[in-house]
N, C-alpha and C positions, 0 to 999 in steps of 0.2 A: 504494500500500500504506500504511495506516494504522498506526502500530507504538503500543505504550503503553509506557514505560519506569516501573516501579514500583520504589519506595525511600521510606524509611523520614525519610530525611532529604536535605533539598537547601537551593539559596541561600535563605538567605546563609552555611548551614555547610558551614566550609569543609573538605574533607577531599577523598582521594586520588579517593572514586568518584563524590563531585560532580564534580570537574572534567572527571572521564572520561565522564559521563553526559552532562554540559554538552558537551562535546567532542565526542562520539558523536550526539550530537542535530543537532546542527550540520552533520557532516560526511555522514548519511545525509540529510538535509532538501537537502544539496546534488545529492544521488545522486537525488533526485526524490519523497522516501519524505515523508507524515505523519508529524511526531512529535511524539508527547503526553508527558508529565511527570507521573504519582499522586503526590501527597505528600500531606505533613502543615503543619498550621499554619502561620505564614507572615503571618497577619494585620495586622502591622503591615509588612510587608515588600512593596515595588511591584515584580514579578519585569520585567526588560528584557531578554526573551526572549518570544516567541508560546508559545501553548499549553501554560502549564503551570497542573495544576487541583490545587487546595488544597483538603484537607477539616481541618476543626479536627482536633485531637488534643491528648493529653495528652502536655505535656514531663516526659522522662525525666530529673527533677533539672536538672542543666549537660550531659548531655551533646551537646544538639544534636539528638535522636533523638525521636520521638512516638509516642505509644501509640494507636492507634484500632480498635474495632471491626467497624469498618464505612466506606464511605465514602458521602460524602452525595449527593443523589438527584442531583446536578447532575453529580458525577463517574461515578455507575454509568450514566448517561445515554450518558456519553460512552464510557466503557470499553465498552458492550456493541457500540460499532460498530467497535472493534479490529480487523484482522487476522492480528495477532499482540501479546501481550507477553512484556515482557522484564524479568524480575525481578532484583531487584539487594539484596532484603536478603531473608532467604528465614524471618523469623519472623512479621512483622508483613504487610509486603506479598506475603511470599507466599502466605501462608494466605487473603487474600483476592484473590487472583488463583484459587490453587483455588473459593474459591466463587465468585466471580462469572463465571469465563471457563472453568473445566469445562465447567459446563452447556451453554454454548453454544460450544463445539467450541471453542474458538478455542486456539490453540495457547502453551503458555507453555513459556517460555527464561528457566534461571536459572542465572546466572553466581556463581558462589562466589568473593569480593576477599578473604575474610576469616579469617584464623584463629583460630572463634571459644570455641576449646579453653584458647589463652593470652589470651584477649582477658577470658574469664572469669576465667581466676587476675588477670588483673590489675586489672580493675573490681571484681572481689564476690570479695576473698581471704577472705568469712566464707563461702560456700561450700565445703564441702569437696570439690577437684580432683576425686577420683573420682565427684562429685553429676553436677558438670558435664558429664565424660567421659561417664556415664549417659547423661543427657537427650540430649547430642550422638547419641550412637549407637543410641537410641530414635528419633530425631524426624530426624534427614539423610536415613537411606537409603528411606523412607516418604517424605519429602517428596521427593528429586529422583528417586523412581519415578514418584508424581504428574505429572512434568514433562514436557513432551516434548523436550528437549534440556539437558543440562545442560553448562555448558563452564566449567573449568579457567583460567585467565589464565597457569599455568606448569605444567611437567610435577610440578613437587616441590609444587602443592598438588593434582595430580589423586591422587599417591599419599597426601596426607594424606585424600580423598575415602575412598577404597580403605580406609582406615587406620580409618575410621571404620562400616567396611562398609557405603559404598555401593556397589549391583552395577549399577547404571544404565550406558548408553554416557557417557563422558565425551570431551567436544571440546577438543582444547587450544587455545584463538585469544587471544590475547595483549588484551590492552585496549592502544589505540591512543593515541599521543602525537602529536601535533602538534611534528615536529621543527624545521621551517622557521625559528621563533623563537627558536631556541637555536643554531642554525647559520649564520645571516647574521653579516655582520659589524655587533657590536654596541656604544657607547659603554658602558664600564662604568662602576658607580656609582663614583664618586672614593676610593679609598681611604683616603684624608689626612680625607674626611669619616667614615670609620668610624673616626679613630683607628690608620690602620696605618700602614706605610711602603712603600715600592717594595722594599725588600729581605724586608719581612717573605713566610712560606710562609703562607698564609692556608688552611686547612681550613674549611669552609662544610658546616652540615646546615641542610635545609629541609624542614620537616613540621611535623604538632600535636607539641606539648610535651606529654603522656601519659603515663602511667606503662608503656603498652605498648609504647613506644618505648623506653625502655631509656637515656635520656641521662644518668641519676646516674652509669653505667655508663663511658660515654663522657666524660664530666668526668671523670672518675677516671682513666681512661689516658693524657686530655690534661694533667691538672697532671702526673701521671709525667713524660711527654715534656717539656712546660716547663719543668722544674728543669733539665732539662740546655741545653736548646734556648733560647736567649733570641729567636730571631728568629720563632715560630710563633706563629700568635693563631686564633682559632675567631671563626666569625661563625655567628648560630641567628638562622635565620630561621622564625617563625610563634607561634605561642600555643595556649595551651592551660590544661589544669588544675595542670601541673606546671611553669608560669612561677615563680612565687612562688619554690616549694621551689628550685630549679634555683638561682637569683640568689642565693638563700642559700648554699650550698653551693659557688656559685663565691666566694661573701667570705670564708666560713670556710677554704676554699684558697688564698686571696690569689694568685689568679691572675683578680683583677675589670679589671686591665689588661690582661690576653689576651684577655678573651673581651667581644664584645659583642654580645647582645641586641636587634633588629631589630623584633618583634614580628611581626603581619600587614603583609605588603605585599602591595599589588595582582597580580593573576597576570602579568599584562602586563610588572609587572617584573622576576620571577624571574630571566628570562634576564642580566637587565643585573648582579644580584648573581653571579650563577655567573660572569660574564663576569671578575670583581675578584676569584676565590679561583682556587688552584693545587687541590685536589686537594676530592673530597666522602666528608664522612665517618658514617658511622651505624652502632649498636649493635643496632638492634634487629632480632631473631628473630619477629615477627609479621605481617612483610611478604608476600604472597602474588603480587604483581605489583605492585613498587617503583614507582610513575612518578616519584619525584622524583630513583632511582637512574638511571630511564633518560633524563630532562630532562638530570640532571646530565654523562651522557655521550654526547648530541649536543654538547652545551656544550666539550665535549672535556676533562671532568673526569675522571681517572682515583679510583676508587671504592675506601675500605675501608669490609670490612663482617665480616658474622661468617654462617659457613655457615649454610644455611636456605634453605627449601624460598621462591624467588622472587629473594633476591637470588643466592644462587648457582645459580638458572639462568638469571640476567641478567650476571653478573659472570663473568668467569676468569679464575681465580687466576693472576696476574704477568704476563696479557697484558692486559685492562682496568682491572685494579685488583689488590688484597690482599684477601684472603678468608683471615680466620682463622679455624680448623676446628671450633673449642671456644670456648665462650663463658669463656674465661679472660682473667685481665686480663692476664698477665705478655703473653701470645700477642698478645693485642690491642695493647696498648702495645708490642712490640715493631715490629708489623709497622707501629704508626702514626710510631713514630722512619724504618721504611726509607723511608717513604714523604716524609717530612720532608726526609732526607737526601740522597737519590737523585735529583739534578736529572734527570740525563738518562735515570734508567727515566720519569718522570713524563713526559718529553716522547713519549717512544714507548707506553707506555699511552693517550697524549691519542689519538695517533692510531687503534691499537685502538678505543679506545673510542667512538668518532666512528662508525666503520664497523661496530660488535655495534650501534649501536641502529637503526639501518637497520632491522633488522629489525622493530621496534613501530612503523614509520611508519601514522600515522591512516589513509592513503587503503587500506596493503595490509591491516589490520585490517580496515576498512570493507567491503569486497571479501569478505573471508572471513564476515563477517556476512550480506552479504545474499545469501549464496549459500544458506547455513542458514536464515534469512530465505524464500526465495521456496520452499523444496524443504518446509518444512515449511506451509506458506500451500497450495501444491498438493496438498501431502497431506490437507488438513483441507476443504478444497472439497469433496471426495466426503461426507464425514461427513454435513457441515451439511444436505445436502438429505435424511437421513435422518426420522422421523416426528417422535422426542422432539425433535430441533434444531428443525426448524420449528415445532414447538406451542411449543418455548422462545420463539423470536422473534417468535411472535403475540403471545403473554402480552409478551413486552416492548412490541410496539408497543401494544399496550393501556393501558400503565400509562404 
């Protein structure tokens, strides 16, 4: 089976549904499947992985994202001998998976990672919220009808689907993590080299630094906690557009000795940083299938966060982690003090949390893929041998 995996952006940017795309390609390519990779631009960039086809496009400003109309004759070459794709950003690459892989029956699967209702208040606040909300619910429910499967990464973004009125079937199947490397016994990065102590309580986030993340937010409840707490320090790992601002903000709080600044590190190392913090912490409400929340607890990091459709249906409240209900600070700062304080709930959360992410292991994700995978692949065999499919595939092999 030949699969196409289309997005909008891939390596070298780094973000939650590259690594899961990259992960997902890997672990079906094991299972015996073809897998291809659509992107954009890429030009100066040597990909060290097979099969993946680059067509130019135009970059969206910084954010990592390309704009194209079309893909080039080298990549519709290959897309048209698909047996399935699988769509992963549903404006740019979806729209051309509608045109190119309609016509010729092939069946498209599009996974919605993204919130992208707050993703616009937070990119284009000159937008006004209710344009966005619009377009949103003009152009979803018309696109994932288009689709032949659409699937959910958690139950709380199939009802923001719903929310949006789409009436489509929606599948819930988690995107899969590769647990193994966060669960072996790991050497952790030296704490003495970040600056801490062996008695310090180390909280640790790792993702892009965004404005959709939400981390002014999360400084703000950590300098709270530090003025009473001397022994606590933050460690942020990854980069982004709101690097700069962020380091500012920790000087102006003079709390630039708690916190330190990592930047990108390689994936391969993630595990070894989580392995040197006590507890992972994140503010942001734009999450729809967390993977750094579920990395974080195979690691056996117990998790605060703030109610929202992904990490609170990955987290529960005071057996994995603290889930505070409202995005309030006093709320949030508080629950980040229990969790400071509370040696031995942290120890018993570790374990919790160890055992909820079981559940997003790669291999049983991978399984529930290609079940949907081959059920829709035999449904689409009868089409193709229809009149218009095959005069499609003439004309293709023509050209």
């Amino acid at each position: 089976m030949r699969i196409g995996m289309l997005v909008d952006a891939y390596k070298p940017y780094v973000s939650g549904i590259t690594n899961y795309v990259a992960l997902s390609k890997r672990f079906l390519e094991k299972a015996g499947l073809e897998v291809f990779v659509f992107a954009f631009g890429g030009d100066d960039y040597t990909d060290d992985e097979p099969n993946i086809i680059r067509t130019r496009g135009l970059l969206l400003v910084d954010s990592g994202y390309y704009f194209s109309v079309r893909y080039n004759l080298h990549a519709q070459r290959i897309l048209r001998t698909m047996d399935l794709v699988h769509v992963h950003h549903p404006f740019v690459s979806g729209r051309l998976a509608l045109r190119y892989c309609q016509p010729r029956n092939i069946p498209i699967v599009f996974t919605n990672h993204t919130r992208y209702d707050l993703y616009t208040q937070a990119y284009l606040p000159m937008i006004p919220e209710v344009v966005g909300d619009t377009f949103l619910r003009a152009y979803m429910p018309s696109f994932c009808k288009s689709c032949d499967l659409v699937i959910a990464p958690s139950p709380g973004l199939r009802e923001v689907l719903r929310g949006l009125g789409v009436e489509s079937p929606i599948e819930v199947i988690p995107n899969g993590v590769d647990l193994a490397p966060f669960q072996v016994g790991l050497e952790a990065v030296s704490r003495a080299d970040l600056g801490f102590s062996e008695n310090d309580v180390v909280l640790i986030y790792t993702g892009r630094l965004g404005p959709e993340k939400n981390l002014a937010f999360l400084l703000r409840a950590f300098a709270g906690t530090a003025k009473t707490y001397e022994n606590i320090r933050l460690l942020v790992i990854g980069d982004g557009p709101e690097r700069d601002n962020l380091e500012d903000r920790v000087r102006i709080m003079r709390i630039a000795d708690r916190v330190h600044f990592v930047g990108v590190v390689a994936y391969e190392e993630v595990p070894r940083y989580l392995a040197a913090a006590d507890a992972f912490v994140t503010a942001s409400v734009t999450e729809v299938h967390p993977l750094s929340v579920i990395e974080a607890m195979a690691a056996g990091l117990p998790i605060l966060g703030i109610h929202s459709p992904g990490v609170s249906d990955t987290v529960e409240d005071g057996v994995s982690g603290l889930i505070a209900q409202e995005e309030d600070l006093a709320e949030f700062t508080a629950k980040m003090v229990r969790l400071v304080t509370d040696q031995e709930g942290r120890k018993k959360m570790k374990a919790q949390a160890i055992q909820a992410a079981g559940a997003y292991a790669i291999e049983r994700t991978t399984n529930l893929l290609l079940k949907q995978y081959q059920r829709l692949v035999e449904a689409a065999t009868g089409r193709k041998r229809g009149m218009r499919s095959r005069m499609t595939h003439l004309v293709d092999k023509i050209l």
